[in-house]
LUMGUMI-759965 format. One line per 3 residues: their letters; for each residue x, y, z of C-alpha. Coordinates in nm, 2 decimals. Example, Ala and Ser with C-alpha at 12.3 -4.5 7.8 and 13.67 -1.06 7.14 Angstrom:
REM residues 2
as = 1.23,-0.45,0.78 | 1.37,-0.11,0.71 .
This chain:
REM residues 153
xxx = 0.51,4.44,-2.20 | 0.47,4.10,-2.33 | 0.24,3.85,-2.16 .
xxx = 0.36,3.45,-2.14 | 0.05,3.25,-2.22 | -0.10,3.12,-1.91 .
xxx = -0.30,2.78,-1.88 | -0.66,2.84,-1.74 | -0.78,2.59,-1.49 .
xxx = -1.01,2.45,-1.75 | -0.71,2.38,-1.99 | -0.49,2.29,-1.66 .
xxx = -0.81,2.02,-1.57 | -0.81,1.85,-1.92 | -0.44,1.80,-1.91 .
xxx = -0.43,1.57,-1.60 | -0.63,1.28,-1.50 | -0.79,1.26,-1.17 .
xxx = -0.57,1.10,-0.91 | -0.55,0.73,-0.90 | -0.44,0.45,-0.60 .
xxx = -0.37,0.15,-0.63 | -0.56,0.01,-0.34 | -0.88,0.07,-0.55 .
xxx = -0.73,-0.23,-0.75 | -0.96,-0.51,-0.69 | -0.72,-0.83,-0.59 .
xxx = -1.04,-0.99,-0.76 | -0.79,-0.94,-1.08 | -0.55,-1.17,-0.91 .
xxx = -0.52,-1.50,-1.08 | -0.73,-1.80,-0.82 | -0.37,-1.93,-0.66 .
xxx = -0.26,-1.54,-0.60 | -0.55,-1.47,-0.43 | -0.53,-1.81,-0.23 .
xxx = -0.15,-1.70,-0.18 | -0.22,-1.34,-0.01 | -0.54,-1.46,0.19 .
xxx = -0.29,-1.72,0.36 | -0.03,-1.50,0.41 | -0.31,-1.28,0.55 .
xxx = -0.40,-1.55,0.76 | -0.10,-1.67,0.90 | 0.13,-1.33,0.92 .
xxx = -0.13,-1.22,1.22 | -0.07,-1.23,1.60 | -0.36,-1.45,1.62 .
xxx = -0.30,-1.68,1.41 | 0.02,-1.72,1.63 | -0.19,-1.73,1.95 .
xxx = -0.36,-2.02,1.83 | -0.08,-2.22,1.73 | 0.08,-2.17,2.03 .
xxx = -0.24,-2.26,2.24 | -0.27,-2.57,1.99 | 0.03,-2.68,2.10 .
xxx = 0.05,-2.64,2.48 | -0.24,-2.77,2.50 | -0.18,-3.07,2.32 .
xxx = 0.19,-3.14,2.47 | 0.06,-3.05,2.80 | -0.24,-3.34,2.76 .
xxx = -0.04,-3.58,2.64 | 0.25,-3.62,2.90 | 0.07,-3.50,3.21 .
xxx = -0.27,-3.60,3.17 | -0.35,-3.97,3.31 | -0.21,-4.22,3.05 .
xxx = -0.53,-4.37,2.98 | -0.67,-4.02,2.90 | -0.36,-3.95,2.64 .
xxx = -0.45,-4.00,2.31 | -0.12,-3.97,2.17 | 0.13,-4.08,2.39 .
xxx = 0.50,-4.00,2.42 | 0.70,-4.13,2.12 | 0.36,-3.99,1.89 .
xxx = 0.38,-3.63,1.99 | 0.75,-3.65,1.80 | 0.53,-3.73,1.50 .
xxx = 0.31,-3.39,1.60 | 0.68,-3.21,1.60 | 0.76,-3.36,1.25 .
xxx = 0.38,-3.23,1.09 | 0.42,-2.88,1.25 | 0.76,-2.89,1.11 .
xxx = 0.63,-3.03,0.73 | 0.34,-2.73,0.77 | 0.64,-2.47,0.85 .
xxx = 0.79,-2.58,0.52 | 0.49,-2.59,0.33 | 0.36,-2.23,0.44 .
xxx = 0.68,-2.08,0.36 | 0.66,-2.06,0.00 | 0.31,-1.96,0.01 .
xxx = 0.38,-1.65,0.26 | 0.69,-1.54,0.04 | 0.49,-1.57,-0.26 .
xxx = 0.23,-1.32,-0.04 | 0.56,-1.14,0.03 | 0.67,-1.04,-0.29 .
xxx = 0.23,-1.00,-0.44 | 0.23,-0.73,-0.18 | 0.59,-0.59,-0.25 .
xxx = 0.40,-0.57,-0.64 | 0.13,-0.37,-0.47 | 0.38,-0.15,-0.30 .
xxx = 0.62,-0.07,-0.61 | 0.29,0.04,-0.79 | 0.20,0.27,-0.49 .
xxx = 0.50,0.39,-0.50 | 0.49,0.50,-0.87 | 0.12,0.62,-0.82 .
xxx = 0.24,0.86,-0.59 | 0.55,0.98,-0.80 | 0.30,1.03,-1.09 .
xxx = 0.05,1.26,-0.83 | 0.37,1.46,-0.76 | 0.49,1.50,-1.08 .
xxx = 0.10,1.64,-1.13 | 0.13,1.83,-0.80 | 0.46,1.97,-0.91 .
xxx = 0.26,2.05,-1.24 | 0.00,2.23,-1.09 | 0.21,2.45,-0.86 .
xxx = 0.41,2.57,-1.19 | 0.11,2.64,-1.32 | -0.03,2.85,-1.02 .
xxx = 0.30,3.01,-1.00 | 0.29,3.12,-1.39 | -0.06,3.26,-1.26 .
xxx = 0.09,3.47,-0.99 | 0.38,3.60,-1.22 | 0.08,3.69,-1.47 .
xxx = -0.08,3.89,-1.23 | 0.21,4.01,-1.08 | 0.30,4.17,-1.37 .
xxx = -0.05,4.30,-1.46 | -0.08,4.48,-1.11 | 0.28,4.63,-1.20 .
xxx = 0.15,4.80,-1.53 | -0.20,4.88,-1.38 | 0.06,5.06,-1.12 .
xxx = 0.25,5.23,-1.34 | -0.07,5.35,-1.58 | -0.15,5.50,-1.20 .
xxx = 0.17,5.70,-1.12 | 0.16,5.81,-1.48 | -0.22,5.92,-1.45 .
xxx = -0.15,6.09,-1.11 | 0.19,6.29,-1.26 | 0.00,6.41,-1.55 .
């Protein structure tokens, strides 16, 4: 009987690399306005960030209309003028958190095909153990059959 030749787990260690993920990537490789990009989309894509805004805004609304008027520091028309800036910062941030967006839709793709490569290795490896089985599935069959034909003799 004729044995397939099996891959040792020496020979099955040099064909594959050690596994790899991309969030060992340092984002230092980023370019200086990517970086900037993802730390502000960081910043302002959390709840607290959110909080404080919010806060911010009460607070300052609230002081100015129902605080004494000669304690309001920006009176009634002027807190339009604070609706307008939030407004202009809205606009501003937006391009700068898509631009986060898509830096960390990058990071995901690559994941993504990390992950297909460790199956395609895992898939690799299971054929390989598989093969090994078969092998000695086969060997325990002749050793077996060497037995029964010791034992009729």
């Amino acid at each position: 009987m004729k044995h397939k030749k099996v891959l040792s787990v020496e020979e099955l260690k040099q064909n594959f690399s050690p596994a790899y993920t991309s969030s060992n990537k340092p984002e230092s490789r980023l370019s200086s306005p990517n970086r900037l990009a993802l730390w502000i989309t960081n910043l302002v894509g959390s709840i607290n960030f959110f909080f404080i805004i919010l806060l911010w805004t009460l607070v300052w609304l609230g002081w100015n209309t129902l605080a004494p008027k000669t304690f309001r520091f920006d009176p009634y028309p002027a807190f339009v003028l604070w609706l307008f800036i939030s407004n202009m910062i809205q606009i501003f941030l937006m391009p700068l958190i898509m631009i986060g967006q898509n830096l960390q839709s990058r990071h995901a793709e690559n994941r993504a095909e990390e992950d297909f490569m460790i199956n395609k290795k895992a898939e690799a490896e299971v054929e390989t153990i598989l093969k090994h089985l078969e092998n000695q599935n086969e060997l325990i069959l002749d050793i077996l059959k060497r037995i029964e034909r010791l034992e009729n003799k």
